[in-house]
Phi, psi and omega in degrees: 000134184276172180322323205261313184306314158299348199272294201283310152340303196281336184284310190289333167298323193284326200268324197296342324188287178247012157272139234222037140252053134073090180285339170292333182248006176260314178300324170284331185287324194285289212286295182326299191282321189263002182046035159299173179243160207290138203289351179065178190308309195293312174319305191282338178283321197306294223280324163317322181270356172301304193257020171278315163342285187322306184275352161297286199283314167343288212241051162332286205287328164311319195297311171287324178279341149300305164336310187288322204284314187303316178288312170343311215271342187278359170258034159088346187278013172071150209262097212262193210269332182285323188285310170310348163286310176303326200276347178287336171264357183275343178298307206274004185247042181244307182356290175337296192284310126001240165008306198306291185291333177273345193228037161275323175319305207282334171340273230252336107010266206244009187233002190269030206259148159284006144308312169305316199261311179300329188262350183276313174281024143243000170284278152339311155292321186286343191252356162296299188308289205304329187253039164239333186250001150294303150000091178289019216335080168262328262186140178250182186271358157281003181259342165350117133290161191311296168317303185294320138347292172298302148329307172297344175268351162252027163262313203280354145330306194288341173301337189285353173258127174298132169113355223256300198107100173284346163295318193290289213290315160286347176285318198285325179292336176280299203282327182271005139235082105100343189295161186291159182284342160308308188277354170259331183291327197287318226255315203285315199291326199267335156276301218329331177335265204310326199293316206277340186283338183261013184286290174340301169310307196257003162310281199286353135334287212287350192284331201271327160312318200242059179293127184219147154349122191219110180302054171002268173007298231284299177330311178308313191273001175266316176303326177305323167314299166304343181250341154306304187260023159264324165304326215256337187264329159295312191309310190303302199289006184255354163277320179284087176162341163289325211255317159195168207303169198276348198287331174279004175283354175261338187270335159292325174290329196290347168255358163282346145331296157313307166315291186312334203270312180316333205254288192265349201245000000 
């Protein structure tokens, strides 16, 4: 892989990742405007464990302090504001996993066209807006209730269709119970946890199916790339996300949305 490509590869995983425009449509777009050649299995593991990294160290101090209270609470020591957060994302990830095993075949079979991905990002973009300016954003992510949880984790289900966004889609269901946009954003980044670690998991089954020559170098720098500018884009967007509102991330998907129909469909 040359230099602008790892480069350039490795930023569009770190930033679409966590941002709720949609990583399936930037990943058809990308190859397309630059005639890369496809980046393998290995790459794609790398730059996963770059932004798995990221959201690691981002929210480090939250993470440890769920842990202790979460194992506490499996040793009988009661359930503290901390511990019910942990159990509420391991509660909001089961959807996922589910989903995963029941509908992948048919996923990636039949969902995987740019018709499919161009129409998800503009849909999906239009009801992220519609549930930002509906939104009472009253309510942080320690106030979720189990139900509410649980929606969120079967909204963020609708992620395995490509174009939909797990960011965009779990941001949108926290803004349609009442959480604040910080705090539905806190809530998405704290799954991204299990989402991005077993996407990871199962990159490397199949990388471990197709053994071939593996280019350190190349890995290292992909993840690093990815895992910088998957940290610089948490920071951004949650400071942005203080100061004003989700539209312009809707008026961008709906016109990358548009491109994909114009361009490929």
């Amino acid at each position: 892989m040359e230099l602008m490509q790892i480069i350039v590869l490795a930023l569009v995983q770190g930033i679409t990742e966590f941002l709720p425009i949609s990583s399936s449509a930037h990943l058809i777009l990308v190859p397309a405007l630059t005639g890369w050649p496809d980046q393998g299995l290995a790459f794609d593991v790398a730059v996963h464990v770059g932004t798995l990294a990221a959201v690691l160290i981002y929210f480090r101090i939250e993470l440890l302090a769920m842990t202790r209270s979460w194992l506490g609470s499996l040793r009988g020591r009661g359930c503290d504001a901390d511990a019910r957060l942990a159990w509420m994302v391991v509660l909001a990830t089961l959807p996922v996993v589910a989903a995963g095993f029941l509908g992948k075949n048919f996923i990636e079979s039949e969902l995987r066209s740019v018709a499919v991905i161009a129409t998800t990002t503009i849909l999906f973009g239009l009801l992220l807006g519609w549930a930002d300016w509906r939104g009472r954003r009253e309510q942080d992510e320690y106030s979720l209730g189990w139900a509410g949880a649980l929606l969120i984790g079967a909204f963020q289900a609708l992620a395995l269709i490509p174009g939909v966004s797990r960011a965009g889609i779990t941001l949108t269901a926290g803004l349609l119970l009442g959480l604040t946009r910080t705090a539905a954003a806190r809530f998405a980044f704290l799954l991204a946890i299990p989402a991005t670690a077993g996407s990871g998991v199962f990159l490397t089954r199949d990388l471990l199916r197709e053994p071939a020559a593996v280019d350190w170098g190349v890995l290292g720098l992909g993840a690093l790339m990815a895992g910088l500018s998957a940290y610089l884009c948490i920071a951004l967007f949650l400071r942005l996300l203080r100061h004003s509102g989700l539209l312009p991330f809707v008026v961008y998907r709906v016109a990358l949305g548009g491109v994909l129909w114009l361009w490929f469909v």
